[in-house]
C-alpha positions in Angstrom: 23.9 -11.2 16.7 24.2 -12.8 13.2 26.3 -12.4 10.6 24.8 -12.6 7.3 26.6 -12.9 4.0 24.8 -12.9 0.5 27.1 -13.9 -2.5 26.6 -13.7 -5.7 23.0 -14.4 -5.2 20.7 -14.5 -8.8 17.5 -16.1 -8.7 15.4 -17.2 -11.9 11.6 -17.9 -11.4 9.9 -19.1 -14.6 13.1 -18.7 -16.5 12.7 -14.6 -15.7 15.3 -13.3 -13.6 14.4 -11.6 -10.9 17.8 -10.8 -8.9 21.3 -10.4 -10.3 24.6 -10.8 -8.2 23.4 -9.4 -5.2 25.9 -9.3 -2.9 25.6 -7.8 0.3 26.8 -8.5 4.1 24.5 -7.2 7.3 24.8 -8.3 10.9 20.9 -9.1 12.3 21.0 -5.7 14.1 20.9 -3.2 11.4 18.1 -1.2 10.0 18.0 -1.3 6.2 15.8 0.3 4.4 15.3 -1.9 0.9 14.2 0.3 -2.5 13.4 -0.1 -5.8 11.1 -0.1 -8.3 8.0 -2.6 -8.5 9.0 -6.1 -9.7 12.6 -5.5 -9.0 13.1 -8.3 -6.8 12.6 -6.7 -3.3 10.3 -8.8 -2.1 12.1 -11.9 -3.6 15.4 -11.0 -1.8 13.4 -11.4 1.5 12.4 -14.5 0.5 15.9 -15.7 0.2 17.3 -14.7 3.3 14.5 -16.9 4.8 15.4 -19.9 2.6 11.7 -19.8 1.3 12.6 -18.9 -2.8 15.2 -22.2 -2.7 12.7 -24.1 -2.0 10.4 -23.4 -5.0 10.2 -26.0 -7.6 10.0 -23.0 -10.1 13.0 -21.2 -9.0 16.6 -21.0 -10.3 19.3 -20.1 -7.5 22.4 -19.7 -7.7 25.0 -18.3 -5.3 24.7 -18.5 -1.6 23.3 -17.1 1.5 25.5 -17.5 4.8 24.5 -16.7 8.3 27.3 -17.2 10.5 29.5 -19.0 7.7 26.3 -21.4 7.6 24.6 -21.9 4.0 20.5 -21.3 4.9 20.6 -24.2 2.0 21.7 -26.5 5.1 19.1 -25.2 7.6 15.9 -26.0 8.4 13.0 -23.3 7.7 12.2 -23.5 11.3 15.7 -22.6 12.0 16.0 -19.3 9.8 12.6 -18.8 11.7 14.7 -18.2 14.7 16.9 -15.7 12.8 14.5 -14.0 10.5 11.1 -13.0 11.2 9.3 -12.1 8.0 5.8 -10.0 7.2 4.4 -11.3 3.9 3.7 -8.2 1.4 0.3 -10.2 1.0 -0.7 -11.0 4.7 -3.4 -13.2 4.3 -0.5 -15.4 3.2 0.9 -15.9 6.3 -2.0 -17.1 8.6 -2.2 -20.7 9.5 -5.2 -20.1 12.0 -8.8 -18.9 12.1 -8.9 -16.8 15.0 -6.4 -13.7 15.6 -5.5 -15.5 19.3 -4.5 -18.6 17.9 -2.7 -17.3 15.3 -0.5 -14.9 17.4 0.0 -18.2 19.6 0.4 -20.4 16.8 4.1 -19.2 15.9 4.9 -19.4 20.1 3.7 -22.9 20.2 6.3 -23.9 17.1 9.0 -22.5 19.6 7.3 -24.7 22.3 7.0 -21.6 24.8 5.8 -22.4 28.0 1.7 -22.1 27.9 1.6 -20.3 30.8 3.6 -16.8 29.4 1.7 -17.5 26.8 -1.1 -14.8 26.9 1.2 -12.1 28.1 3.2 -12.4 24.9 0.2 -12.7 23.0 -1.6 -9.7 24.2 1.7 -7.5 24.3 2.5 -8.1 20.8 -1.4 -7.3 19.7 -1.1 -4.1 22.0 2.3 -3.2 20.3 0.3 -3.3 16.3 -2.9 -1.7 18.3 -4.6 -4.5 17.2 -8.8 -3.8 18.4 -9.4 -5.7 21.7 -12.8 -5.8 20.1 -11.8 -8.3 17.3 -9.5 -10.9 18.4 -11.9 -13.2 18.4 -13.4 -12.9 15.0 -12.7 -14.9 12.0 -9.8 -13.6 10.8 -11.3 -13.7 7.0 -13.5 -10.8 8.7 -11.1 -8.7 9.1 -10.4 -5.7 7.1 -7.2 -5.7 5.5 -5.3 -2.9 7.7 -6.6 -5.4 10.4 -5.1 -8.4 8.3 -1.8 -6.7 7.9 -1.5 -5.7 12.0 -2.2 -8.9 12.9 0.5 -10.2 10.9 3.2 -7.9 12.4 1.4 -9.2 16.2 2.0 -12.6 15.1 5.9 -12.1 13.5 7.1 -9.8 16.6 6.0 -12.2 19.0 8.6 -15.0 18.2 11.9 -13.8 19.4 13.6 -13.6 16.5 16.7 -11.5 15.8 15.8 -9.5 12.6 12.5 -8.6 11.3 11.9 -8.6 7.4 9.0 -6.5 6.8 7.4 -6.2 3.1 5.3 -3.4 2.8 4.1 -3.4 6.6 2.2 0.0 6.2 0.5 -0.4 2.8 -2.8 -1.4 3.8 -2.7 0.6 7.2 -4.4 3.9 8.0 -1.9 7.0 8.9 -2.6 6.3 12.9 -1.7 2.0 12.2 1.3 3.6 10.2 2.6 5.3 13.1 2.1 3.2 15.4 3.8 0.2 13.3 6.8 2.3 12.9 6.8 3.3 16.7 6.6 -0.2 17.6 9.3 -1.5 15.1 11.8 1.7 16.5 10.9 0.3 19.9 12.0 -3.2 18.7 15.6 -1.9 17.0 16.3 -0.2 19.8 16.6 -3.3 22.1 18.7 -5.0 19.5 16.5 -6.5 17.1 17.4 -5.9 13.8 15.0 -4.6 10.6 15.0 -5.0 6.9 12.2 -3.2 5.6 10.6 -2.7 2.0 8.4 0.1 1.8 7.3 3.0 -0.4 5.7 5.1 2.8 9.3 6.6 4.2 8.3 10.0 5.7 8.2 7.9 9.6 10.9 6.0 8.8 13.8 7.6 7.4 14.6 9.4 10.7 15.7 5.9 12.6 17.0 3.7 9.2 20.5 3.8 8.6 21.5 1.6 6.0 19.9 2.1 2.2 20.0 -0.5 -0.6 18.6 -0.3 -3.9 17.9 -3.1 -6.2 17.5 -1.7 -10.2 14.9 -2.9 -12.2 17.3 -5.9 -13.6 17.3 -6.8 -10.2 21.1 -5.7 -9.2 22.2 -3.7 -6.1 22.1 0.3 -7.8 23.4 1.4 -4.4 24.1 0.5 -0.8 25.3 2.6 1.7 24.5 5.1 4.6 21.0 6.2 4.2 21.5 10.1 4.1 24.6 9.8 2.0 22.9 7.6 -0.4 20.0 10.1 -1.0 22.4 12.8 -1.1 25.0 11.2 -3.8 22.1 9.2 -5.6 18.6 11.2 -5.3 18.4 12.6 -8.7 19.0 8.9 -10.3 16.1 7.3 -8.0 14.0 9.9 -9.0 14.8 9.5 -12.5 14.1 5.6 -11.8 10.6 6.7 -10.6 11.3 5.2 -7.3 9.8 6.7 -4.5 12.0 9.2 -2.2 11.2 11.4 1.2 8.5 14.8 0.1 11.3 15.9 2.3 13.7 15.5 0.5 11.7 16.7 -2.7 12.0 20.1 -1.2 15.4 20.0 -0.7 16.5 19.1 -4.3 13.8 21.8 -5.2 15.6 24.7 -2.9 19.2 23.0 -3.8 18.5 24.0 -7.7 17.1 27.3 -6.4 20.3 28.3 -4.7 19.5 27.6 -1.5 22.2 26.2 0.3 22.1 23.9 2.9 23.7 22.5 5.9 22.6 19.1 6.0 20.4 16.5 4.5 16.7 17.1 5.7 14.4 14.2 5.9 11.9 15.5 7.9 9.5 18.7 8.4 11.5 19.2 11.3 14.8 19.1 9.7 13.3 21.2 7.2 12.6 24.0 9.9 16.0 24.1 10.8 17.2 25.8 7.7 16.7 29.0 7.2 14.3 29.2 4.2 12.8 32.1 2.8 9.0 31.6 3.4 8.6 33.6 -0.3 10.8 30.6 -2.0 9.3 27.7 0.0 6.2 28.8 -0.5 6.6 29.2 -4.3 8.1 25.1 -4.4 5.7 23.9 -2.9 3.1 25.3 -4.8 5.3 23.6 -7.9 5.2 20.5 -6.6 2.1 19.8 -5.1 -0.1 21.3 -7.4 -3.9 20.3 -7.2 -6.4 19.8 -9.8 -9.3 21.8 -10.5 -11.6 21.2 -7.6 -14.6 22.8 -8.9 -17.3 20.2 -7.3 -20.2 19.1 -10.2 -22.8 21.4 -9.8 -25.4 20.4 -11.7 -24.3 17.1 -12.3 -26.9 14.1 -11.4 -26.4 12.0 -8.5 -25.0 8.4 -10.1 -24.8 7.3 -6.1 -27.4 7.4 -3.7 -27.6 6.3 -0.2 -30.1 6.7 2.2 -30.1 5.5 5.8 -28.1 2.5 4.7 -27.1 0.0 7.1 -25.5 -3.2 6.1 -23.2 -6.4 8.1 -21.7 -9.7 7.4 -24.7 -11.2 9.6 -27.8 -10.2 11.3 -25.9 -9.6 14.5 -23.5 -7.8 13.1 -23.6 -3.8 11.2 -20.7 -2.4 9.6 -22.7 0.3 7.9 -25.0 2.4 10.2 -27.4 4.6 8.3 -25.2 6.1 5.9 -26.0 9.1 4.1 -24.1 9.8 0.5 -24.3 10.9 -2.7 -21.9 10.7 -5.4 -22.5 13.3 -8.4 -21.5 12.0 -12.0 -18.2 12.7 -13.2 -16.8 13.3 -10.0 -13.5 11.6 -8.8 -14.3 10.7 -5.3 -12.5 9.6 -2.5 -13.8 7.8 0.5 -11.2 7.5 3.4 -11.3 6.1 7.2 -9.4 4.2 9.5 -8.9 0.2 9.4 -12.3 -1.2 10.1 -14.3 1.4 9.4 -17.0 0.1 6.8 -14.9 1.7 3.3 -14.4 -1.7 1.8 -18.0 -3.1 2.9 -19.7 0.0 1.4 -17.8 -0.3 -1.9 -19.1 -4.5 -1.8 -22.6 -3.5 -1.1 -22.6 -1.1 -4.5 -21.6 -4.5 -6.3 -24.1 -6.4 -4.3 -21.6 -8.4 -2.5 -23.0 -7.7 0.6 -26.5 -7.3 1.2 -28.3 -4.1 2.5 -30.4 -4.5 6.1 -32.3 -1.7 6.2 -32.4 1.9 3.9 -31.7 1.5 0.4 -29.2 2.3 -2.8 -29.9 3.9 -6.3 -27.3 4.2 -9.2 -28.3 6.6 -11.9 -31.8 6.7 -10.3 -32.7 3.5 -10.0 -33.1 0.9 -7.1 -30.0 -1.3 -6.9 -32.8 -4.2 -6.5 -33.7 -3.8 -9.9 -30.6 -4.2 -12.1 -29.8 -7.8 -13.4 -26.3 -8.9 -12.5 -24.7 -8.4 -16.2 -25.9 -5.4 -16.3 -24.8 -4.0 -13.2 -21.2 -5.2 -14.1 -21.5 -3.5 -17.3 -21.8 -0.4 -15.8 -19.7 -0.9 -12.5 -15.9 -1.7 -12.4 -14.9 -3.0 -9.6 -11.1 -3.5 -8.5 -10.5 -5.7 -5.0 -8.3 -4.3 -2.1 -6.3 -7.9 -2.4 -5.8 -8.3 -6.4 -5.2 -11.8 -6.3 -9.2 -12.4 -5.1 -10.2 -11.6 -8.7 -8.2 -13.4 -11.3 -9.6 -16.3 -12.9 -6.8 -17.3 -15.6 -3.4 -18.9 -15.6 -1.7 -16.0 -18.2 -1.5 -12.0 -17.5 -2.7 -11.6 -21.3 -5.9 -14.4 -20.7 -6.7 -12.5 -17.5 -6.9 -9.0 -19.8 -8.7 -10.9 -22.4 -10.9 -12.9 -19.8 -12.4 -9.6 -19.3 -12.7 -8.3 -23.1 -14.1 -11.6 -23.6 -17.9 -10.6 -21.6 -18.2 -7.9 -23.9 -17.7 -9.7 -27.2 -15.4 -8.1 -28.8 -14.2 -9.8 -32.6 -11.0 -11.4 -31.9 -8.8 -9.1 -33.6 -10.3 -6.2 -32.3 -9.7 -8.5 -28.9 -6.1 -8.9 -29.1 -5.2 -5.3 -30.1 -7.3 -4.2 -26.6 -5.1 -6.6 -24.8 -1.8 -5.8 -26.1 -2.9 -2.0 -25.7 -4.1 -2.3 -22.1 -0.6 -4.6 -21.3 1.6 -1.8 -22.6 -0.4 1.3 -20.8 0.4 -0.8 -17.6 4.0 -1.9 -18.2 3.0 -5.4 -17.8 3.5 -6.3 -22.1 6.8 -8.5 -20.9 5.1 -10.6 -18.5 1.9 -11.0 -21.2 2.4 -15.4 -20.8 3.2 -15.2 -16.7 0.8 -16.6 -13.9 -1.3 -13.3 -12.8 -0.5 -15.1 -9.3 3.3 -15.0 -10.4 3.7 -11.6 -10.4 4.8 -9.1 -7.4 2.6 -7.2 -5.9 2.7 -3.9 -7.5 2.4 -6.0 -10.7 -0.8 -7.7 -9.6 -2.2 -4.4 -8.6 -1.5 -2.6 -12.3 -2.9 -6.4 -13.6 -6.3 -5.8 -11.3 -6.8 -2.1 -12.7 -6.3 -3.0 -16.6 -8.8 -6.2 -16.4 -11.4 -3.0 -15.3 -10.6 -1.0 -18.4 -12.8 -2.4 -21.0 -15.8 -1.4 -21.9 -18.0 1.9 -21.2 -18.2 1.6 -17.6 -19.9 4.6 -16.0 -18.2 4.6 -12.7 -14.9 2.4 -11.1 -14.7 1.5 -8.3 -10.7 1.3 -6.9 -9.8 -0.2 -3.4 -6.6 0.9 -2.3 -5.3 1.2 -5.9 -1.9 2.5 -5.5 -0.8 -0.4 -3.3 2.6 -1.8 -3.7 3.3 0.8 -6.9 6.9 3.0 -7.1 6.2 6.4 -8.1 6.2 5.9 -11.6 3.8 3.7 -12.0 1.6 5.9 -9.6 1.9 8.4 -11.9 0.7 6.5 -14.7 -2.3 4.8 -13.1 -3.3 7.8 -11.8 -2.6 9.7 -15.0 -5.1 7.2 -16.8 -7.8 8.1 -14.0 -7.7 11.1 -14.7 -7.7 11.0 -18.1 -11.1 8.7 -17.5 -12.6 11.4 -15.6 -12.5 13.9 -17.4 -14.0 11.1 -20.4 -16.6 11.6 -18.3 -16.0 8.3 -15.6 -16.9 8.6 -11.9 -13.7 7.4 -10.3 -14.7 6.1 -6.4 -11.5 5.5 -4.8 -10.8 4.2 -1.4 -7.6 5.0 0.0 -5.4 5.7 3.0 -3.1 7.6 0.6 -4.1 11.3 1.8 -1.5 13.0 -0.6 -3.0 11.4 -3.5 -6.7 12.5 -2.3 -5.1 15.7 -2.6 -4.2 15.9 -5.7 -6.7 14.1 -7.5 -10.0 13.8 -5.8 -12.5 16.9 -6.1 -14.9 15.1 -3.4 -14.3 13.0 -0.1 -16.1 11.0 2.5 -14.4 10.1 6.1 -15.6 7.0 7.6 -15.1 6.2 11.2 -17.3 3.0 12.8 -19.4 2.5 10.2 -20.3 6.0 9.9 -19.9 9.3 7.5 -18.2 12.0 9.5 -17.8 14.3 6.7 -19.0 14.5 2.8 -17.9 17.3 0.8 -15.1 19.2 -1.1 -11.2 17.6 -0.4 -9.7 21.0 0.3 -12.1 22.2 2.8 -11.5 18.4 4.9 -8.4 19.8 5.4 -9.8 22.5 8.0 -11.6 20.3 9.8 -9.5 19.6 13.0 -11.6 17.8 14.5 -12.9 15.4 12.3 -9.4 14.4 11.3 -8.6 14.1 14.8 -11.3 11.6 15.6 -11.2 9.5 12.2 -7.5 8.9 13.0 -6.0 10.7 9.7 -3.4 12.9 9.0 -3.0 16.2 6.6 -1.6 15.7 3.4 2.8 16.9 3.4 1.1 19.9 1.4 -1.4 21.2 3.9 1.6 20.2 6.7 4.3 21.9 5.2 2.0 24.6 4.3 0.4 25.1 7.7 4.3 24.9 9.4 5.1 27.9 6.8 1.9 30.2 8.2 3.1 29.1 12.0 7.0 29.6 11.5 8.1 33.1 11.2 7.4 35.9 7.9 11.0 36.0 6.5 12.3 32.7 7.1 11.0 29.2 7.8 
């Protein structure tokens, strides 16, 4: 076990500051569970501890980070390897190899293992993430990114180091890979091994996290302390802060203002069961707070999306997409969820042409796909990437807006306004001169979704577009697609995010193996056991909570 000691640690990047006098002191077998609002220097503190941020040309650090009255200014990277382990918030950063084996082994052979133990470690650290058998000898730029982000975690946990730093390690992973990373992480605390972890997901991990700090957007330490007692003392304020807190938790400040009095702090359904609610009041908050929009399908609408017997792969050899059957009606705001690997991000690339079709074929608005011109498919497609950073093209936040107002040649005041507009809808008007690639991740993600917003575009296309965002930033993006719906847009959304499907989208597809398992109305999914069973997802809280009201009791839950 390590000591570490931050002190007075502030860190510039650009001449921005990004952290402000953090000072904190951990031994390497806590769990901490980091919060705070996007671009408030979570990721950045991570960086630090690893001795990675000192090292950047464009960085100004003061203050010092000590483990074991040693300044990681005076170590070696390789040797805060051996103390920290550290998932990337943007995976595909990590990998040094191009095969998922070799990378796994690649960290093992820095540590000069012996060869021999070798595939034993390796293929228990792939088992732990449930990384597919099936896959580990693909090209790892093949992989989908849930696959991306498992690997990762295979390839961190299998170097024995003492604490793992883990940046978002559920964002791109379905509700089964979520589970699972958070069993296996549980599994790794509780033989000593220490976790920091940044992460907006918190319903499977609040039950086993003990310590929680929260960095403002100024990027000081707002609080730090045992986790329950800080969401009990400080809940209100990190709502107010739009930073994202337990549904749990949600309820209980609902019941708490209610007059409900309770005996503990419940982070969990099950928690939740042990108090004895009235099922009337319950019921009544939840309906408050998880209130769905109208999900009257378009009848009558024409189909802007039609697929017939498509199939579709990477290569010959290879199908992602087996005969797929859809249709997507205009104006509706569509979701199309699956597990890691199932085809969602391959179906949305052969809409754009990115991939090409094998067999079966693909209409928008009633005609062929084969028969629009490039331009003028783009003109009426937008298309946002799963990984942000594979679509900018500029060196500034406000070129990359303009970049995009540029193809549709606007006059150059009429330019600029749209730019400044679009940079103030998405909170990103203070970082207007910054490198796109400069930005963290939520940032990049609200950067990706504004360069879509020009033009009259008939239908966007969003992969994973809540990825890395607090919850008030959700809430805007998700505000502004809305408000584009009802404009008349079809909004196709692909998402593991099955509380936001809820609440926004009127129609769903599930995708399992290349295949549709079910097309229709959102709230009737819900009743399908089995299909959620076998695609590996999970209810939405609402339908939970909901369903554990109907089972528990009549007077009390």
């Amino acid at each position: 076990m390590a000591i570490i000691d931050v002190r007075n640690l502030s860190v510039k990047i650009n001449g921005e500051t990004v952290l402000q006098d953090i000072n904190i002191k951990f031994n390497t077998q806590e769990r901490i569970l980091i919060l705070g609002e996007s671009g408030s220097g979570k990721s950045t503190l991570l960086l630090s501890l690893m001795g990675i941020i000192q090292r950047d040309d464009n960085a100004d650090v003061t203050g010092d980070i000590l483990v074991d009255g040693i300044s990681v200014n005076d170590m070696q990277l390789s040797d805060t390897a051996r103390i920290f382990g550290i998932v990337f918030q943007n995976p595909e950063s990590q990998f040094c190899s191009l095969y998922p084996k070799d990378e796994v082994a690649f960290g093992l052979e820095n540590q000069c293992i012996d060869p021999d133990i070798m595939p034993e470690i390796i293929n228990k650290s792939m088992e732990d993430f449930d990384f597919p058998k099936e896959k580990v000898n693909h090209l790892i730029n093949t992989l989908s990114g849930g696959e991306l982000q498992r690997l990762a975690l295979s390839s961190i946990s299998a170097i024995d180091s003492k604490m793992l730093l883990l940046d978002e390690p559920t964002a791109n992973l379905d509700p089964k890979g979520r589970r699972q990373v958070v069993k296996s992480s549980k599994k790794a605390g509780d033989k000593g091994k220490g976790l920091m972890v940044v992460e907006h997901n918190l319903e499977n991990w609040i039950s086993f996290l003990d310590r929680l700090i929260v960095i403002d957007r100024g990027g000081r330490i707002l609080c730090d302390g045992d986790i329950r007692e800080m969401f009990y003392k400080h809940g209100e304020l990190l709502r107010e802060k739009g930073i994202w807190c337990p549904h749990s938790l949600r309820i209980y400040w609902e019941l708490k203002d209610k007059g409900h009095i309770f005996n503990g702090v419940p982070c969990s359904i099950g928690e939740l069961k042990k108090e004895k609610i009235s099922q009337t009041l319950l019921k009544k908050v939840i309906e408050d707070n998880y209130k769905t929009p109208n999900k009257t399908a378009n009848i009558g609408k024409r189909p802007i999306l039609e697929l017939e017997k498509l199939s579709a792969g990477y290569t010959k050899d290879r199908r992602i997409l087996k005969e797929i059957d859809l249709t997507v009606n205009e104006g509706d705001f569509f979701a199309l969820v699956g597990g890691n690997g199932s085809g969602k991000s391959t179906l949305s690339k052969v809409i754009l042409r990115l991939v090409d079709i094998s067999s079966g074929s693909l209409s928008i608005s009633g005609k062929k796909l084969t028969v629009y011109k490039e331009r003028e498919l783009y003109d009426l497609i937008g298309y946002v990437f799963q990984n942000p950073e594979h679509q900018f093209l500029e060196d500034t936040v406000w070129s990359e807006v303009a970049y995009s107002i540029d193809q549709l040649y606007f006059d150059e005041k009429n330019r600029n306004e749209k730019v400044n507009s679009l940079l103030k809808t998405f909170h990103l008007d203070n970082y207007a001169a910054n490198n796109p690639f400069s930005l963290s991740g939520g940032q990049k993600r609200r950067l990706s979704v504004a360069t879509m917003l020009v033009g009259d575009r008939k239908i966007l296309i969003l992969d994973e577009p809540t990825f890395g965002q607090d919850e008030k930033n959700t809430i805007m993006l998700m505000k502004k697609l809305t408000e584009l719906n009802q404009q008349g847009m079809t909004i196709f959304m692909i998402t593991h995010d099955l509380d936001l499907v809820d609440s926004y989208a009127n129609r769903i597809a599930v995708m399992s193996q290349g295949e549709i398992l079910y097309n229709g109305d959102t709230e009737e999914l819900w009743n399908e056991n089995e299909i959620i069973r076998k695609s590996g997802l999970d209810l939405p809280y609402r339908m939970k909570l909901m369903n554990e009201v109907n089972i528990y009791g009549h007077e009390t839950f």
